[in-house]
N, C-alpha and C positions, 0 to 999 in steps of 0.2 A: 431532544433526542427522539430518532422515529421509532416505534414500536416495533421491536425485537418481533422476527416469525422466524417460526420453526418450519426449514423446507424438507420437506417429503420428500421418495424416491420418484414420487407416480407423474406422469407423464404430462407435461404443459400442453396449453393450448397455443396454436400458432403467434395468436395473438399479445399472450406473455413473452412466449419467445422472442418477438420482439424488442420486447423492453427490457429484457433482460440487462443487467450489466456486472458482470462477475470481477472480482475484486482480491487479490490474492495477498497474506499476509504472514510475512514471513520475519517476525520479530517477536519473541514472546514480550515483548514489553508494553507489546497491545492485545497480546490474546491468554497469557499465563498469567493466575494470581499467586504471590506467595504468603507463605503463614504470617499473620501480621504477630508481631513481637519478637521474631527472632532474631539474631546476628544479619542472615543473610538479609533480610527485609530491610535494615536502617542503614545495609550497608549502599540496598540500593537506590535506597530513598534519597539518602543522604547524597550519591555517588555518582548515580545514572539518571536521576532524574526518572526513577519509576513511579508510575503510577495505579494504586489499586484500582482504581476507580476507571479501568480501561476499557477494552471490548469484548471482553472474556466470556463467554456463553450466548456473544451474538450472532448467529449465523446468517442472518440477512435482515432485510426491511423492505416496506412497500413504500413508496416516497411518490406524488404526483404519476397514481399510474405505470410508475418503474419499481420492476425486482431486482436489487442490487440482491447480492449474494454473494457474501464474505466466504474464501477456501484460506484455511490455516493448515498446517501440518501439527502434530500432537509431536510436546517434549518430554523428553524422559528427565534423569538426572544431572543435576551438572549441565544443562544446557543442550545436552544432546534433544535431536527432535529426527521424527522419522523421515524418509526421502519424501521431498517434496515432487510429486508428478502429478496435475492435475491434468484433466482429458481433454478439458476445455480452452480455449483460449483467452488469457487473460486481458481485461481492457485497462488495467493499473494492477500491479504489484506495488506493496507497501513494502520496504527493507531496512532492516539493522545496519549496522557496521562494524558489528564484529572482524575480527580477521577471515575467519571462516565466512561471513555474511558477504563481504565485500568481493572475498572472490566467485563467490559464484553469481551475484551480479554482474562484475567483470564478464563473467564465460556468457552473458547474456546478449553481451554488444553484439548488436549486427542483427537479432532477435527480431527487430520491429516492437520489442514489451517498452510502457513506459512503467518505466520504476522511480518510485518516489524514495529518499532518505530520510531514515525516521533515525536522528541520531545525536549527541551531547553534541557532536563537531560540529553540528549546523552553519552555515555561513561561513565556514573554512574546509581547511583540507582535513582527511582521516590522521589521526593521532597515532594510527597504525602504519599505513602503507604513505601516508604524506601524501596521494591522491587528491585534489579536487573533485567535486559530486559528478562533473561533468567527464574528467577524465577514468573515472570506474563504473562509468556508464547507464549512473543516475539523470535522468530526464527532469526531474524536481527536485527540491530541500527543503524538508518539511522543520520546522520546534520541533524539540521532543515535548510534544505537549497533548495531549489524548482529546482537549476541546477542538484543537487546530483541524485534528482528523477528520472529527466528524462531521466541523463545516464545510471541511472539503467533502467528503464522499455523502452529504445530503445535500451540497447544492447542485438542482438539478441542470442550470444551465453548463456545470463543470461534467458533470454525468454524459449530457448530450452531445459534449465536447469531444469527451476522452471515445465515447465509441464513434464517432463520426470523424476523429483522428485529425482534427482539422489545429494548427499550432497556435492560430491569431484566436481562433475560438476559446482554446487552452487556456491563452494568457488571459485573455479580457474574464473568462470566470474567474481565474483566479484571482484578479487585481480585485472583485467583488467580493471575494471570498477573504482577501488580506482587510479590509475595513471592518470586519466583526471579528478578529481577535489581535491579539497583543502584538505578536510579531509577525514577520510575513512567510508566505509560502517563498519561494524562488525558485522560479523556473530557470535553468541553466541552459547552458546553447548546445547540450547534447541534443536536446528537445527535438528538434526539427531532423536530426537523424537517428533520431528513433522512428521517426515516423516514414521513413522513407521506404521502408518496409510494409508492406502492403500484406503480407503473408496474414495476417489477423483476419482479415477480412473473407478468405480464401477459403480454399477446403484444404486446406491443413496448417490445423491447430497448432499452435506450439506449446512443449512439453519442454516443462526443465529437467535436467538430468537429475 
């Protein structure tokens, strides 16, 4: 795992900026820890497939010359978390599938965001709304697995993918990226229209509601 930094307000150099790759995550089951020993904890270990040992106090890493930088939204109780509105344009969103999660993924299609599912239904449809990843407008389908994650967002060839928005580049990192852990990522065939959207690239950002 790369070494956790703490990014500051103050002002990059051009040259970071370009390497930049912002990363957005909207799941506390990779950025919230809960009390080990209680009811709620074994219910979700046992349940959901959570894991302590997640991303919780990572805000970014330096990786080959690139600043990834993780943007989460803070939860309150009971799951509630504040509006997610980052300023920036996301080059991967990581998502739940909660009811609530899935639909505002949904309200994303047409976006240009490629959003990843980070969720128990992997390899099938939501337990919720009986969606497929590609029909609520997930681009990936991630394990619920916190190791799977991190191979993904540290390999650099998949990094240079996702901002250069190119889909045969997509895939080929990720088929490198499926040989070092247990199950596979899956890219679904929204993939290529998410990408069809160029507004990423552009002068204006996109803002989730």
């Amino acid at each position: 795992m790369p070494k956790g930094l703490k990014i500051g307000g103050e002002k990059m150099g051009n040259e970071i900026e370009k390497h930049r790759v912002i990363i957005g995550i909207i799941t506390p089951y990779l950025t919230e820890q809960l009390s080990a020993g209680t009811e709620e904890y074994r219910k979700q270990r046992e349940l959901y497939a959570y894991d302590p040992k997640n991303l919780s106090g990572l805000v970014g890493f330096g990786i080959d010359g690139k600043l990834v930088e993780l943007r989460a939204p803070r939860y309150y109780d009971e799951g509630c978390r504040e509006n997610f509105k980052p300023k920036e344009p996301m080059h991967l969103i990581i998502a739940g599938s909660t009811e609530p999660g899935e639909d505002e993924v949904l309200s994303m299609r047409g976006s240009g965001l490629i959003v990843a599912r980070y969720s128990i239904f992997y390899g099938g449809p939501s337990g919720y709304s009986g969606r497929y990843p590609e029909q609520g407008g997930y681009s990936l389908d991630l394990p619920k697995n916190v190791r799977a994650v991190l191979e993904l967002i540290t390999d650099t060839d998949f990094l240079d993918a996702i901002v250069e928005r190119e889909a045969e580049k997509i895939r080929t990192s990720i088929e490198q990226v499926n040989k070092r852990i247990e199950r596979p990522i899956l890219v679904t065939p929204y993939l290529e229209k998410s990408l069809e959207s160029k507004r990423l690239l552009g002068e204006h950002p996109i803002i989730l509601n």
